[in-house]
BALUM-511604 format. One record per atom (N, C-alpha, C): x, y, z. Coordinates in steps of 0.1 Angstrom, whole numbers, plus 2048, in hexadecimal, padded with zeros to 3 digits. Example, Ala and Ser with C-alpha at 12.3 -4.5 7.8 and 13.67 -1.06 7.14 Angstrom:
8847C784E;87B7D384E;8847DF84E;8807EA847;8897F5847;88180084F;
END
This chain:
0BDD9483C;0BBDA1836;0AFDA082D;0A9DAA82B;09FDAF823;0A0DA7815;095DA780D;099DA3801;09BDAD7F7;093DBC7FA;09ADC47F1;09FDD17FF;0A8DD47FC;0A9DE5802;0ABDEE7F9;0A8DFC7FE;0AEE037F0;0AFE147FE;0B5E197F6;0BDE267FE;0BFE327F0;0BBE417F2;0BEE4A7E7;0C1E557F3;0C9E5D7EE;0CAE6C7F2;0D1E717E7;0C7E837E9;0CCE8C7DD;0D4E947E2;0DAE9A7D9;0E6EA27DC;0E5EAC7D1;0EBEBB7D7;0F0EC37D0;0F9EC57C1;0F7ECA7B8;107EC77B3;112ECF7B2;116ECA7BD;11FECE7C4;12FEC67C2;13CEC67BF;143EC47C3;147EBD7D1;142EC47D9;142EC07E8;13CEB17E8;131EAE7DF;124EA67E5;12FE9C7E0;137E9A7D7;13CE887D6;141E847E3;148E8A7E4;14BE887F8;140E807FD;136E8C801;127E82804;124E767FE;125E7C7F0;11DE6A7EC;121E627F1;131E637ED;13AE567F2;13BE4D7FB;137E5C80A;137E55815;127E51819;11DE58814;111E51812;111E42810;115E3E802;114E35800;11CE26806;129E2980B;12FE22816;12AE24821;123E28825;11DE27831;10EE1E832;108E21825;0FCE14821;101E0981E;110E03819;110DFB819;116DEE824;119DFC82B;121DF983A;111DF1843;104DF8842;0FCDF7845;0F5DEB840;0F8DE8834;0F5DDC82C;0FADCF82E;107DD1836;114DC583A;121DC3831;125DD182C;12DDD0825;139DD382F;143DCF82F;153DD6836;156DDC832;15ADE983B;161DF4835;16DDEE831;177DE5831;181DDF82C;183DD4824;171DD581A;171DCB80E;177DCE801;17EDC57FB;183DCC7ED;17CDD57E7;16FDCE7E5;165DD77E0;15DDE37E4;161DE57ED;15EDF47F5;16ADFE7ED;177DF87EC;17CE067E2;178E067DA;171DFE7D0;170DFE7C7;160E047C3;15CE017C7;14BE0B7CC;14EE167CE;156E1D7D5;161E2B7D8;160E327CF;166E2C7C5;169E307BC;161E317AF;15AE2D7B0;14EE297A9;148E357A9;141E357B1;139E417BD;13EE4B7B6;14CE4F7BC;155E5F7BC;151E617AC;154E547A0;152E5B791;147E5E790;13EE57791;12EE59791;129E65792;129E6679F;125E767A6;12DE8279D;13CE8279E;143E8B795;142E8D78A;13CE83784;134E82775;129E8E776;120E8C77F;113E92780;116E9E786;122EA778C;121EAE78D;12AEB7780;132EAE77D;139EB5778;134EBA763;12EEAD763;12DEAC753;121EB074E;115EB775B;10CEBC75B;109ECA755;114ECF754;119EDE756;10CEE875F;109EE476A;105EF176D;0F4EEE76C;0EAEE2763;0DEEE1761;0DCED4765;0DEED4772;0D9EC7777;0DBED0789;0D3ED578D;0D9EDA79D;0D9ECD7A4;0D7EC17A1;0D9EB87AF;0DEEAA7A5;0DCE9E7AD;0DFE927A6;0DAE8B7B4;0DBE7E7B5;0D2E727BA;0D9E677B9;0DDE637C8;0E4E577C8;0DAE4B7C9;0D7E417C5;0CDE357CA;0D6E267CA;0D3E217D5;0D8E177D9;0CBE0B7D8;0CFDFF7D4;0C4DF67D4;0CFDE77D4;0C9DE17E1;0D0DD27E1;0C3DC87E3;0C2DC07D5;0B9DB87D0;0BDDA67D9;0B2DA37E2;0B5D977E6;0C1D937E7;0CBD987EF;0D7D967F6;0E2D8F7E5;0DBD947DB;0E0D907CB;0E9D967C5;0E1DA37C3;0E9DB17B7;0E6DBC7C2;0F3DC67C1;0F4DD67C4;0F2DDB7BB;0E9DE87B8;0EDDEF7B0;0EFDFF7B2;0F0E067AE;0F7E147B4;0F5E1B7AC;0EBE257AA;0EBE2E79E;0ECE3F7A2;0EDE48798;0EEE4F798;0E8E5578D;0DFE65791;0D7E69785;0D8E79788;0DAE7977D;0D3E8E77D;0CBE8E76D;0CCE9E76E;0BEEA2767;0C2EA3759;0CFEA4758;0D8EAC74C;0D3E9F740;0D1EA2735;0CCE96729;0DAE90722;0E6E95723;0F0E9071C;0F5E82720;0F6E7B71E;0FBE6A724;10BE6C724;110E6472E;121E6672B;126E5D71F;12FE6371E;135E5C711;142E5E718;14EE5270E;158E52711;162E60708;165E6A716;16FE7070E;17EE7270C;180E746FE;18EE736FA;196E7A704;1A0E7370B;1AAE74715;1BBE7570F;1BCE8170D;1CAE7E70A;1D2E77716;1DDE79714;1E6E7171C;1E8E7972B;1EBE85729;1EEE91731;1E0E95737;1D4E91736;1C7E9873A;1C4E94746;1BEE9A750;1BCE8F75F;1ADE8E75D;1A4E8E754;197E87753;18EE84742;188E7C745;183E75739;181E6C738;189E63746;18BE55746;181E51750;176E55757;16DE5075F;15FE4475B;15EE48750;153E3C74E;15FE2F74A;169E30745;175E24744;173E1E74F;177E2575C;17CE1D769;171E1D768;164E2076A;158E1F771;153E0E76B;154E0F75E;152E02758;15BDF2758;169DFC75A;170DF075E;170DEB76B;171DF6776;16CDF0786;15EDE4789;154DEA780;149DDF780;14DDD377F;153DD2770;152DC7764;15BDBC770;166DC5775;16DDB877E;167DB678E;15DDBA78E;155DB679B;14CDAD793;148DA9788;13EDA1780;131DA977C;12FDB4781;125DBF77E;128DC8774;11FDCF76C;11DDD8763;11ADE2768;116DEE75F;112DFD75C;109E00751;100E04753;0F4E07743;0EFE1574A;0EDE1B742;0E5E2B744;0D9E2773B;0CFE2E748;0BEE2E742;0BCE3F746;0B3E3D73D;0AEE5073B;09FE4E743;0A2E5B74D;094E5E757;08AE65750;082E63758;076E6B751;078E75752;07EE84758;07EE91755;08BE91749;08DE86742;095E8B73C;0A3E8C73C;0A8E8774A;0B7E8774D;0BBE7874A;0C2E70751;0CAE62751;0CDE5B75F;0CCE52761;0D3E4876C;0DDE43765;0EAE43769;0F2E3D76A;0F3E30777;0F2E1E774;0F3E1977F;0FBE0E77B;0FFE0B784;10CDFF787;102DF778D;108DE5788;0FFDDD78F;10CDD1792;10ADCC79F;117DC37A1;110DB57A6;112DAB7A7;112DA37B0;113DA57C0;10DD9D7CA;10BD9E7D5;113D997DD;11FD987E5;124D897E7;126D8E7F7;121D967FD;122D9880B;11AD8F814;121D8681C;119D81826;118D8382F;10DD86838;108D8A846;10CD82850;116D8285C;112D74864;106D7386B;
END
């Protein structure tokens, strides 16, 4: 394999598009030598679905697209970001008990943390944010 690859496509923000991302991004890693039936493929899944749903949802409406980027560093680190244009950074928000959202940067950070990878947001030059996940690499090619 390569020592670096890297993969982006933009999307709409659209509701529709996390679908896309998701299957976007399982499909580059399918491409990369991942198994569609690695633990860590759900867990990337899911990853993905908050991500994207973050950017479309928390954007309200000033961000028309978002940007998946994929980058696998010398068969080492994944990392998986996501960016729109919107300047607000996620924050964790208060989740009652009864609420069905607020809890996505939670799992997003806890999914990492037990793959041995993190999450950090860097701010783009027009002014919006990447959100990216960075994991360890552990997929071997035969």
């Amino acid at each position: 394999m390569a020592d670096h690859q890297e993969s982006t496509l933009t999307l709409p923000s659209d509701p529709a598009s996390v679908t896309a991302a998701r299957r976007y991004v399982l499909e580059v890693l399918g491409e990369w030598g991942l198994p569609a039936d690695a633990d860590i493929a759900d867990s990337l899944r899911l990853i993905v679905s908050e991500l994207a749903t973050n950017a479309v949802q928390h954007t309200f409406g000033q961000s028309p697209t978002f940007t998946v980027e994929m980058r696998l560093d010398r068969d080492e680190h994944l990392r998986i970001g996501v960016t729109d244009s919107h300047p607000r950074w996620p924050r964790r928000l208060p989740a009652a008990v009864q609420q069905d959202n607020g809890r996505g940067m939670v799992i997003i950070r806890y999914l990492a943390a037990e793959a041995g990878g993190r999450l950090t947001v860097v701010p783009t030059e027009c002014g919006g944010k990447t959100v990216w996940i960075t994991m360890p690499w552990t997929v071997t090619v035969a």
